[in-house]
C-alpha positions as semicolon CSV with decimal commas, in nm:
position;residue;x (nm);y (nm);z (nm)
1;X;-0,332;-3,675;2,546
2;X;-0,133;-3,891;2,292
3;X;0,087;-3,714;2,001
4;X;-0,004;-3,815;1,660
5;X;0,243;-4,062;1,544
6;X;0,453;-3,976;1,251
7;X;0,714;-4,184;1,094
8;X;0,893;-4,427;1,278
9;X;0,718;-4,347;1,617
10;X;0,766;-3,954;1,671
11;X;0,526;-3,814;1,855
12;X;0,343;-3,504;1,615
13;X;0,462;-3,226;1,898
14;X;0,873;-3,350;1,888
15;X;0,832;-3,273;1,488
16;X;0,778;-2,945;1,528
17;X;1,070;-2,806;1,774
18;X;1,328;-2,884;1,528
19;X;1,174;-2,737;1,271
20;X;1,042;-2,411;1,444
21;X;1,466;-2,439;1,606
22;X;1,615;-2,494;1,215
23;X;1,382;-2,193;1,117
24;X;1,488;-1,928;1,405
25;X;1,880;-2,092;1,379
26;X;1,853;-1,994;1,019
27;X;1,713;-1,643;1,071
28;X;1,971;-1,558;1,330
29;X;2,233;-1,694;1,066
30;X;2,120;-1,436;0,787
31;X;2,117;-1,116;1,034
32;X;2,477;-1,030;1,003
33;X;2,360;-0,776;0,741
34;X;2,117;-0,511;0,890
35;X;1,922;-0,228;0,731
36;X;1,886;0,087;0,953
37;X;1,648;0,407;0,868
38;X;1,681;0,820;1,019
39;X;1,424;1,057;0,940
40;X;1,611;1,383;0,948
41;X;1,484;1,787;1,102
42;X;1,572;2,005;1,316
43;X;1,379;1,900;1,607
44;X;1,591;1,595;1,684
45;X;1,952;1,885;1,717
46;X;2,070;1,905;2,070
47;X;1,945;2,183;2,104
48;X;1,639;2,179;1,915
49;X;1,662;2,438;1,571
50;X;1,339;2,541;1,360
51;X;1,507;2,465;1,069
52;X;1,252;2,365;0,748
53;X;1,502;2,142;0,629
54;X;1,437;1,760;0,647
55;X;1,521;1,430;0,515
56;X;1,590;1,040;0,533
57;X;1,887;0,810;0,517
58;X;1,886;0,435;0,490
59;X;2,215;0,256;0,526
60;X;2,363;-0,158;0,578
61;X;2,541;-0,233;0,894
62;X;2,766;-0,581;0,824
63;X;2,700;-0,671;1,187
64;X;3,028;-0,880;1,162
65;X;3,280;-0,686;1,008
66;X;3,134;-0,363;1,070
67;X;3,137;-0,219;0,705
68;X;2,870;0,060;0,704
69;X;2,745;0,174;0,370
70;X;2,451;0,418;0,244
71;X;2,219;0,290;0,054
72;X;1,933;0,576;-0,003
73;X;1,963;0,928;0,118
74;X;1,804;1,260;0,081
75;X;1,779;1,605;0,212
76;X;1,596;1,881;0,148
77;X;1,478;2,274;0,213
78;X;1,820;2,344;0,473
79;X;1,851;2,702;0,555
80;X;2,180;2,732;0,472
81;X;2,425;2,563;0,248
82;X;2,523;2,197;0,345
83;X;2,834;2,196;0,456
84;X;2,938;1,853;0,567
85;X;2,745;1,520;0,665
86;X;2,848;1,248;0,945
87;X;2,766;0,956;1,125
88;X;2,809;1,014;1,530
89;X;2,764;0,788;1,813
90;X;2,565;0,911;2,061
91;X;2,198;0,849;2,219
92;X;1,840;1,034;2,140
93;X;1,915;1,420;2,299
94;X;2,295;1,404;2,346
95;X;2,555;1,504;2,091
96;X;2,774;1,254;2,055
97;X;3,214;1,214;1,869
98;X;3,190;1,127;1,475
99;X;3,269;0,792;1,393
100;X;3,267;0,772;1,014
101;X;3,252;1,106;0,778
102;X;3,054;1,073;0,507
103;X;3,050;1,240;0,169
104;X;2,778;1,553;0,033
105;X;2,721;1,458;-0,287
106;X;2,666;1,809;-0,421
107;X;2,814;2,055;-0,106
108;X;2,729;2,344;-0,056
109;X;2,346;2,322;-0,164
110;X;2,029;2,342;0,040
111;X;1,855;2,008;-0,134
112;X;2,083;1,687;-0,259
113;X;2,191;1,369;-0,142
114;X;2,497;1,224;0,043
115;X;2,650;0,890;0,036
116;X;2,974;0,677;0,193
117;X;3,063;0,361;0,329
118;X;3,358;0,298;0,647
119;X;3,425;0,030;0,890
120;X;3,336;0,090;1,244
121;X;3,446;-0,056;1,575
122;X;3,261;-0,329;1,754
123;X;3,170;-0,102;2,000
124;X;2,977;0,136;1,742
125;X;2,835;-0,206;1,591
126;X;2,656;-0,197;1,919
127;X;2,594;0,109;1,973
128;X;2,346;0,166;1,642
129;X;2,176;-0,127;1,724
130;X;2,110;-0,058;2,006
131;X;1,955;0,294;1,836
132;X;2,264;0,554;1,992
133;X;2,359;0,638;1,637
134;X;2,272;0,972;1,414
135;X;2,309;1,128;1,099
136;X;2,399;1,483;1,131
137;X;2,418;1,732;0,834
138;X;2,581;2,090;0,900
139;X;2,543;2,410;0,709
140;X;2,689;2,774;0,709
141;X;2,377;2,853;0,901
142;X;2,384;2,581;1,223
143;X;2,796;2,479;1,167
144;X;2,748;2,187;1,470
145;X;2,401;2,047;1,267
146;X;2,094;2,188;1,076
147;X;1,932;1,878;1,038
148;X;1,994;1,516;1,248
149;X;1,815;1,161;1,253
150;X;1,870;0,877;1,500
151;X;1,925;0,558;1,328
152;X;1,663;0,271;1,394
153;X;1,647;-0,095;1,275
154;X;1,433;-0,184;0,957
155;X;1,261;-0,546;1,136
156;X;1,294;-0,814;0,893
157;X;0,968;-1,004;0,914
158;X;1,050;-1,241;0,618
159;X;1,205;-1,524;0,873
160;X;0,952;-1,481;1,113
161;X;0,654;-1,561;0,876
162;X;0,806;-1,816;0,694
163;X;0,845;-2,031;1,041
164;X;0,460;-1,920;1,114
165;X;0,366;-2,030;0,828
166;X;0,539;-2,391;0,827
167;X;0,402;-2,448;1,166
168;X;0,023;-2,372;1,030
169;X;0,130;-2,596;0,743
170;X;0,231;-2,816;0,982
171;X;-0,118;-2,825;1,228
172;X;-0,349;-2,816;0,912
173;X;-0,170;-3,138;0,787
174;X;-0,244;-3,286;1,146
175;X;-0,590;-3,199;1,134
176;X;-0,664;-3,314;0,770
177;X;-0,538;-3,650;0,865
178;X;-0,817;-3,729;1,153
């Protein structure tokens, strides 16, 4: 079967590698900043507590220079008073060293927030990405962790759709044509 002919002799099909390359070279370009998201309880402690408490943490991961900062955070209903919050390195059911402490924003309460920012190692850089990284927050009650979440990625779909969508563009322009 014969390619359409755009300008200049290309064939239809050679048009659209480049531009479906340019649009994944530019999405792999952008993704030096990541967003990563825990959901927080008891159930994910090593061991296991029935602590009510929950919450959620969302932080940026500079995938380059390894700057780490919380962006959204919460916690809530804790059986005893929060008594320090961390980020440790370490996979779903294993406890795991602390690699960056991070800062209660009201100690000492059952319900607030927390927030901080640190550098971590290249090592750690892979490590969360590769999901081996928690929150942990510790109380009076459960001093080693009341409440814990494992970090995941936050997909960024905005590159991907934009290339899907030039490459529809793309085949409905070829098909208006005949």
């Amino acid at each position: 079967m014969r390619g359409y002919s755009l300008a200049r002799g290309l064939s239809f099909r050679w048009a659209v590698l480049p531009l479906i390359g340019a649009c994944l070279l530019g999405a792999s370009a952008s993704a030096a900043i990541l967003t990563f998201e825990a959901n927080l309880d008891g159930l994910q402690e090593v061991p296991p507590n029935a602590s009510p408490g929950f919450g959620f943490g969302e932080l940026t991961l500079d995938t380059v220079t390894g700057f780490v900062t919380i962006t959204n955070s919460s916690y809530q209903d804790l059986l005893g008073n929060s008594t320090a919050v961390t980020l440790n390195d370490a996979q779903i059911g294993s406890n795991g060293v602390t690699i960056l402490v991070l800062t209660l924003d009201n100690p000492g309460v059952t319900t607030g927030t927390f927030s901080g920012s640190g550098t971590i190692t290249a090592g750690q850089v892979t490590d969360m990405i590769a999901t081996n990284t928690y929150i942990n927050i510790r109380s009076n009650v459960f001093p080693s962790g009341e409440i814990r979440g494992q970090l995941f990625v936050v997909p960024e779909p905005s590159s991907l759709l934009l290339a899907c969508t030039g490459v529809f563009g793309l085949f409905l322009m070829r098909h208006r044509r005949k």
